[in-house]
PAPAPA-236139 format. One line per 3 residues: number of its first residue (from 0); for each residue x negated, y, z negated of N, C-alpha, C. Coordinates in nm, 4 decimals, always signed. Layout:
residues N
NUM) X,Y,Z,X,Y,Z,X,Y,Z | ...
This chain:
residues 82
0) -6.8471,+16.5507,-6.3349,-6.7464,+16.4583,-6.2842,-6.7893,+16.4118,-6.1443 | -6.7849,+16.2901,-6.1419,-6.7896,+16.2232,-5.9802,-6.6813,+16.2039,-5.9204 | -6.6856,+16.2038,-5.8033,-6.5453,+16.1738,-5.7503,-6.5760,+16.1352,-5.6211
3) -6.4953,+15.9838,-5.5904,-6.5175,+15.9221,-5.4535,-6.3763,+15.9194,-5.3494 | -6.4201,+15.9042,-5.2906,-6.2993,+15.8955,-5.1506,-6.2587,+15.7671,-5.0693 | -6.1972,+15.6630,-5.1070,-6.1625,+15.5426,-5.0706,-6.0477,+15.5012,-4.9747
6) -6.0539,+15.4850,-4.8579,-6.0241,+15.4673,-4.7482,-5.9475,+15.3101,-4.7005 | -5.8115,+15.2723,-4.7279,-5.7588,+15.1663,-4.6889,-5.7739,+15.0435,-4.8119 | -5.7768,+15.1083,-4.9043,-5.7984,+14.9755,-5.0623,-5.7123,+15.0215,-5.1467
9) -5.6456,+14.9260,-5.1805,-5.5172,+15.0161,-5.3007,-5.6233,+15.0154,-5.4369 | -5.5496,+15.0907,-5.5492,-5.6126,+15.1046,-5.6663,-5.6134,+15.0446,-5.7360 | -5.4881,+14.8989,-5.7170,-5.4936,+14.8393,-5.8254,-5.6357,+14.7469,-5.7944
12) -5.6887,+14.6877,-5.7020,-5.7841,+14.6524,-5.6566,-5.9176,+14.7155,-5.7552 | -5.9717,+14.8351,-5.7033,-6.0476,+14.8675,-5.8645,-6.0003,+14.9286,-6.0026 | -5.8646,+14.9073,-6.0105,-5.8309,+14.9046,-6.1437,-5.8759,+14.7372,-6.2151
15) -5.8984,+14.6303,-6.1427,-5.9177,+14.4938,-6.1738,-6.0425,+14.5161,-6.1736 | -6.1348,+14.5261,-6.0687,-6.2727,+14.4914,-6.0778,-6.3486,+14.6227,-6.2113 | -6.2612,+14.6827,-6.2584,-6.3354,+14.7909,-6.3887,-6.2749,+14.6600,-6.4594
18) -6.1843,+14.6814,-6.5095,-6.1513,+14.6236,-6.6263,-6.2060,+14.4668,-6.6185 | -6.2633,+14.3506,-6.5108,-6.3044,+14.2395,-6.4687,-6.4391,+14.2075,-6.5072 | -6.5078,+14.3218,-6.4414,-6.6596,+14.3115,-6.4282,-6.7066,+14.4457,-6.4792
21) -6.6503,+14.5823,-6.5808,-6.7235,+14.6877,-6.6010,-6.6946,+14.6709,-6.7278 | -6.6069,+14.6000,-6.7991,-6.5867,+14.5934,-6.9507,-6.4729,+14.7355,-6.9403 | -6.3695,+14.7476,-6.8574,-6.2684,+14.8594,-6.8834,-6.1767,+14.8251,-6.9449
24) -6.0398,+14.8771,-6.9838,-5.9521,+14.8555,-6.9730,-5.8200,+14.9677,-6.9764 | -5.7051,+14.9459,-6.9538,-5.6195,+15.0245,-6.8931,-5.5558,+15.1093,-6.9394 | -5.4858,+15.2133,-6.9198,-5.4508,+15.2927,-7.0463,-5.2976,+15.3232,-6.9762
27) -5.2013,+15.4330,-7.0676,-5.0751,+15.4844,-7.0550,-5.0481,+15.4818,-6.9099 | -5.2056,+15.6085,-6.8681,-5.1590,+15.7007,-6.7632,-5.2181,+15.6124,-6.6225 | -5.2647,+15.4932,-6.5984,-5.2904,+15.4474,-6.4741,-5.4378,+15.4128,-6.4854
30) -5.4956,+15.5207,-6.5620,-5.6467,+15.5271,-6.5852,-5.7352,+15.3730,-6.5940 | -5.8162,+15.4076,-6.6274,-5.9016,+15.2606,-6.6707,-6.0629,+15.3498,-6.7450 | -6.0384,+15.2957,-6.8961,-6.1570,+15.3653,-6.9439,-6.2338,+15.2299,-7.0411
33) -6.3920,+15.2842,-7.0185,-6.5080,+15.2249,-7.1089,-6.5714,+15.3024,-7.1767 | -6.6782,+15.2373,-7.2148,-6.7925,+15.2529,-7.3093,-6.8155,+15.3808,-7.2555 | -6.8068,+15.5145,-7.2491,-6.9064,+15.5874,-7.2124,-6.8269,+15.6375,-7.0695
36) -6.7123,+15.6164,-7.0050,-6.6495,+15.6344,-6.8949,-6.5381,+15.6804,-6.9132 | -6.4792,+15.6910,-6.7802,-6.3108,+15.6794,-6.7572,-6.3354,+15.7258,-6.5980 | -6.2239,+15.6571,-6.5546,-6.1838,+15.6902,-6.4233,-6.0458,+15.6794,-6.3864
39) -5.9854,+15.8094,-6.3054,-5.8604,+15.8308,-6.2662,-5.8364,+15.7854,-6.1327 | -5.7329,+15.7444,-6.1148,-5.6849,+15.7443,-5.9497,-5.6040,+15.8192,-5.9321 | -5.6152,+15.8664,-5.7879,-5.5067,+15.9911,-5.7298,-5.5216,+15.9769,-5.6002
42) -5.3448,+15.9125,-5.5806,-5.3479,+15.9054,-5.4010,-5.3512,+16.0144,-5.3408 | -5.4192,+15.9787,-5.2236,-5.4181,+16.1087,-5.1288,-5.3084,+16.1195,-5.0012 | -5.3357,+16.1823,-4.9265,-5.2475,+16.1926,-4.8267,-5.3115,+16.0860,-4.7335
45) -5.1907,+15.9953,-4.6609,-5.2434,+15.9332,-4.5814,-5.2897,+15.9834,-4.4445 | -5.4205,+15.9155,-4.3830,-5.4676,+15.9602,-4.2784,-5.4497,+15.8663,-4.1531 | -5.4071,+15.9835,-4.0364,-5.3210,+15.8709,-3.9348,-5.4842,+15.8732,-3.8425
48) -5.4984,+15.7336,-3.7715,-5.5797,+15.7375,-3.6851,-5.5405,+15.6197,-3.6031 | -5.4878,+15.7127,-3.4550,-5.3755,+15.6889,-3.3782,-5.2537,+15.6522,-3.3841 | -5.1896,+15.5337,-3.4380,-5.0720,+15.4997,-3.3998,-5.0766,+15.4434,-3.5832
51) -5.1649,+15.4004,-3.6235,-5.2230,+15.3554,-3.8126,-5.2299,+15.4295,-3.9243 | -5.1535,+15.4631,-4.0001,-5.1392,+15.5295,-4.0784,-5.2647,+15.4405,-4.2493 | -5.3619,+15.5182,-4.2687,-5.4455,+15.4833,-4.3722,-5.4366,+15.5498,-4.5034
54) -5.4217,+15.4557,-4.5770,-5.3838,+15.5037,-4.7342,-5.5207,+15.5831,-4.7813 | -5.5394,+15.7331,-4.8525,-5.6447,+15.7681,-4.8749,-5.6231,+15.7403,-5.0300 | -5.7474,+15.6867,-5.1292,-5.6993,+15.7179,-5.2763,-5.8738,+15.7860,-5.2962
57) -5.8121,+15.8879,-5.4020,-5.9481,+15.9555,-5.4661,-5.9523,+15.8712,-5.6234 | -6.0750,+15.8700,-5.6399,-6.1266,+15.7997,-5.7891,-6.2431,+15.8921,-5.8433 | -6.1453,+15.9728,-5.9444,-6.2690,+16.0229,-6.0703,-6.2923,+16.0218,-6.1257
60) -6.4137,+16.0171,-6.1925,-6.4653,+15.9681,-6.3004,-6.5416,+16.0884,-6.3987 | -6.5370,+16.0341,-6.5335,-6.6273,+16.1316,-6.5667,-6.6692,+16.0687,-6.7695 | -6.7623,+16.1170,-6.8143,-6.8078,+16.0481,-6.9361,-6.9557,+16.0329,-6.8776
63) -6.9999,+15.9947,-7.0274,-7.1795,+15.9925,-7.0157,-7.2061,+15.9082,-6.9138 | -7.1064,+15.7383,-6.8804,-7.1852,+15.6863,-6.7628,-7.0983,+15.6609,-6.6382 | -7.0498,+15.8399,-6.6063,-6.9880,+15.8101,-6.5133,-6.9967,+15.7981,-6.3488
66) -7.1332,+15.8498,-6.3752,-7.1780,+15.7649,-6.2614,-7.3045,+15.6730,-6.2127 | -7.3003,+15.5448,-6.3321,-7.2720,+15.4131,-6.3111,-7.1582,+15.3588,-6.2994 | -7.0344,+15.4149,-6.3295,-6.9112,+15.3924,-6.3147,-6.8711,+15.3688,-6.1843
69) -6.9279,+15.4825,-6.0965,-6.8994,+15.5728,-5.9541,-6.9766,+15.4672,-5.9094 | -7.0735,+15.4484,-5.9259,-7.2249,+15.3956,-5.8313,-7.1090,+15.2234,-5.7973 | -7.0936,+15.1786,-5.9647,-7.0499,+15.0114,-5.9086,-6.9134,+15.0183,-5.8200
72) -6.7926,+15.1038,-5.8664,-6.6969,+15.1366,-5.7677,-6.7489,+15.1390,-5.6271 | -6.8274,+15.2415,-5.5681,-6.8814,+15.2505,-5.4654,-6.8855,+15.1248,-5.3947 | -6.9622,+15.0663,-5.4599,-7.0574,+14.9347,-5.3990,-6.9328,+14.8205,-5.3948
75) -6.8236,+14.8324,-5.4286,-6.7433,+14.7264,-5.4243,-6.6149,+14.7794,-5.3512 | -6.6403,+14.8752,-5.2937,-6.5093,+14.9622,-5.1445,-6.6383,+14.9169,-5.0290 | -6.7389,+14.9187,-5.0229,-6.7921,+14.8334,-4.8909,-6.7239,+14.7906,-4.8148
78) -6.6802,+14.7264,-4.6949,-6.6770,+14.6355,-4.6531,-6.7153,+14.6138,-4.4991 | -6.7391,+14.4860,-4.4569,-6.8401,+14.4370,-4.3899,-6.7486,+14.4707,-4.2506 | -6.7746,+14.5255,-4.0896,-6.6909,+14.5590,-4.0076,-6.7175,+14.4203,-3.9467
81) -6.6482,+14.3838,-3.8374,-6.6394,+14.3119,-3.7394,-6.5072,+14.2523,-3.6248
């Protein structure tokens, strides 16, 4: 099982880009499963840094390609600072 740690992105956000661009789609429990995958979301506790309270969500995955699953998630919580 992989499991990532996503910092200030809600889930429905990669609940769209699986089911958009990974060939997923959605199930009962929140999930989002493919070919060979599945991945859960589970909020975390939010983390305060100073006066900002940041939404933590964990995403795990697990199945034969679950981490190509993990790898494209990853690459699409990026984002560019400035």
């Amino acid at each position: 099982m992989n499991r990532l740690e996503i910092r200030g992105l809600p889930a429905a956000l990669f609940r769209r880009y699986l089911q958009e661009e990974f060939d997923g789609r959605c199930t009962g429990d929140g999930s989002v499963e493919g070919d060979g995958w599945r991945a859960r979301f589970i909020d975390g506790a939010p983390l305060r840094i100073g006066l900002v309270m940041t939404p933590v969500l964990f995403v795990e995955f697990d199945g034969e390609r679950a981490a190509e699953a993990s790898a494209f998630v990853a690459r699409k919580a990026m984002r560019g600072g400035g």
